[in-house]
N, C-alpha and C positions, 0 to 999 in steps of 0.2 A: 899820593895817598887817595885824593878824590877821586883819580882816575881805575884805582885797585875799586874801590868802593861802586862806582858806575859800572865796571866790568861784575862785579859779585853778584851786581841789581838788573841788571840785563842777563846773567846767565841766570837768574831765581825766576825770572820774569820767563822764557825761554823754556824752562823746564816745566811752570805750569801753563804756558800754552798747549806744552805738547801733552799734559796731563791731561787736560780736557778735552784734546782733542781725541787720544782716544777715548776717553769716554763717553763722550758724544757717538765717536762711531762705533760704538759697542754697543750704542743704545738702540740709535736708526738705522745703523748700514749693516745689516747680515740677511744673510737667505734662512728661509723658513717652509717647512711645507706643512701644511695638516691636513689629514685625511678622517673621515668621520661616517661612522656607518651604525644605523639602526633599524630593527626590524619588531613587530608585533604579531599575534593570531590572537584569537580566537577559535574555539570550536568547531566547525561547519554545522548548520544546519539541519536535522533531519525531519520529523513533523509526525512519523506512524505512531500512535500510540500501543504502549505496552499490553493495556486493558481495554478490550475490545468487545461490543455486543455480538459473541456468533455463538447462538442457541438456536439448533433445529429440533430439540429435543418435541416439540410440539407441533410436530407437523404431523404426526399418524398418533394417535389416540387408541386408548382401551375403553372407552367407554363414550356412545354416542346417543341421538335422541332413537330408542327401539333400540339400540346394539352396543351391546357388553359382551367384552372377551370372557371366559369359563377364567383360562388360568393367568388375567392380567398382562396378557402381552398386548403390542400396539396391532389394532387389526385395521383394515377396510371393507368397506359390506357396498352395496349397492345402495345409493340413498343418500352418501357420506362422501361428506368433503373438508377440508381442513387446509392449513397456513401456516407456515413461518418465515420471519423476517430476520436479516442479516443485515451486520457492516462493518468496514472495516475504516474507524476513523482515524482523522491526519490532525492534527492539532493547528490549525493556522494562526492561534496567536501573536505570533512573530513576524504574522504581513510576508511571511513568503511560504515557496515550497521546498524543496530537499535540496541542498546545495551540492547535494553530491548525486553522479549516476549512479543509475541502481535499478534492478530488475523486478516486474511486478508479477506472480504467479497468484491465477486462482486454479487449483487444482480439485478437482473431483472424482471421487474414490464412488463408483456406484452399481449395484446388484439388482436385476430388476427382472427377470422369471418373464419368459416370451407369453405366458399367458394374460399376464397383466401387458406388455407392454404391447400384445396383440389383440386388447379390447377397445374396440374404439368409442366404447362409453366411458371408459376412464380417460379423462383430459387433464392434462397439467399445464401448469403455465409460469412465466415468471414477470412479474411487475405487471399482472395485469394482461399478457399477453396470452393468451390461451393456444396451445397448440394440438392440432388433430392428427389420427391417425390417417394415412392416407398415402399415394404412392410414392411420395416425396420421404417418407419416412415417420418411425413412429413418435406420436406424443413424448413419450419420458426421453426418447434421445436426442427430439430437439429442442425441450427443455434443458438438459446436461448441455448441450451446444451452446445453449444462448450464455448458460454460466458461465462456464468456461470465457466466453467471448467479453465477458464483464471487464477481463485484464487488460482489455483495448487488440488483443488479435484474438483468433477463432483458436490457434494453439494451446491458446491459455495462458500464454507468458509473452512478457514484453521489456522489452528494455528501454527506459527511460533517462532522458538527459537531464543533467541539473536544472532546476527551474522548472519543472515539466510535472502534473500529477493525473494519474489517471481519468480520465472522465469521469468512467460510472461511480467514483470514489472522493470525489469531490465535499467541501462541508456542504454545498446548496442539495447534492444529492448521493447521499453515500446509503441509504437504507433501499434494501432490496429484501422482494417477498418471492416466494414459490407455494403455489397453491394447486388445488389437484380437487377434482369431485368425478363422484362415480354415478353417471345419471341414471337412476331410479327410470325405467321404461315399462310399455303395454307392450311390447313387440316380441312377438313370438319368437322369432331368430333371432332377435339380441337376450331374451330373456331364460335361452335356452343356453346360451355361451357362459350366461353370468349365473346359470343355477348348476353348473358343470364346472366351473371354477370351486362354488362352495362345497360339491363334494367329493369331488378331486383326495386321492390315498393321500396325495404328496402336495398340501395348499400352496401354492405361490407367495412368493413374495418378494419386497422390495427393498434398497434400502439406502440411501446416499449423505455420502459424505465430503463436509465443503472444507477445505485449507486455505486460505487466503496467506501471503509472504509478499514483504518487501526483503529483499536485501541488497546491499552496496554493490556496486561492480569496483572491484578492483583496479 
């Protein structure tokens, strides 16, 4: 009977070895793999503002010191000169430039009558820079030139890389002027060109137009 009883306690004994032991290896001993994957954005970047100061509406006048138009349209006389100033702001708040490429156009739409642009007492300029008529070419065309050339090439258009903002467009220098005067002279042969402009069937005249575009490259 002892012996039945020590057999019953040794197979009890026996069956919770083996009970723990798988357990144990069910707990430590298997394979496992985990794989884990996460991503975020943001926005990119861009910096042109929507609202922008480009008014040339003030660059030719109807009315001057001695000279008033009859029927209110913008004229120019001999004696008269005048200005207006453009830009095209980036917003740098955010400590950078455009995070994305993108192409810079300053385009110029402009009209300007071989009589004016073949007086070479009418001088135009931009930021200060006065250009003459002369064999290199006339005043108002190398004023248009120099615009144009604002976009960082002479074509007018440029393609810029991320990171990258135009020069002339910069916040330390983004305001740009075009200014023009028509010198008032004693000279018989310049005085005879500009009194033959004003009674001319057909008056000459001028007229230009500035578009300034960022847009993304693709």
């Amino acid at each position: 009977m002892r012996k039945n009883k020590m057999m019953r306690l040794a197979s009890a004994l026996l069956v919770a070895v083996l009970l723990t032991t798988c357990a144990i290896s069910g707990t430590f001993a298997k394979y496992t793999t985990s794989v884990t994957s996460q991503d975020a954005a943001r926005v990119a970047y861009w910096g042109f503002q929507k609202t922008n100061s480009m008014d040339l509406t003030n660059l030719f006048l109807s009315t001057y010191t001695n000279v008033a138009s009859e029927d209110g349209k913008d004229v120019i006389a001999p004696g008269t000169n005048g200005s207006a100033s453009f830009q095209f702001k980036y917003d740098e708040t955010a400590g950078t430039a455009p995070e994305v490429a993108y192409t810079f156009e300053v385009a110029v739409v402009d009209s300007c009558d071989d009589a004016i642009k073949n007086n070479v007492n009418i001088l135009w300029s931009l930021d200060g820079t006065e250009y003459v008529t002369d064999a290199s070419g006339k005043s108002w065309d190398k004023m248009v030139a120099a615009i144009k050339a604002l976009a960082g090439d002479e074509s007018g258009s440029k393609q810029y890389a991320p990171g990258e903002l135009p020069t002339a467009f910069t916040a330390a220098d983004n305001t740009h002027t075009i200014s023009w005067r028509w010198i008032f002279t004693n000279s018989d042969a310049n005085d005879g060109v500009d009194t033959d402009m004003g009674n001319a069937a057909d008056l000459a005249d001028c007229s230009i137009k500035i578009t300034i575009t960022a847009t993304q490259v693709d």
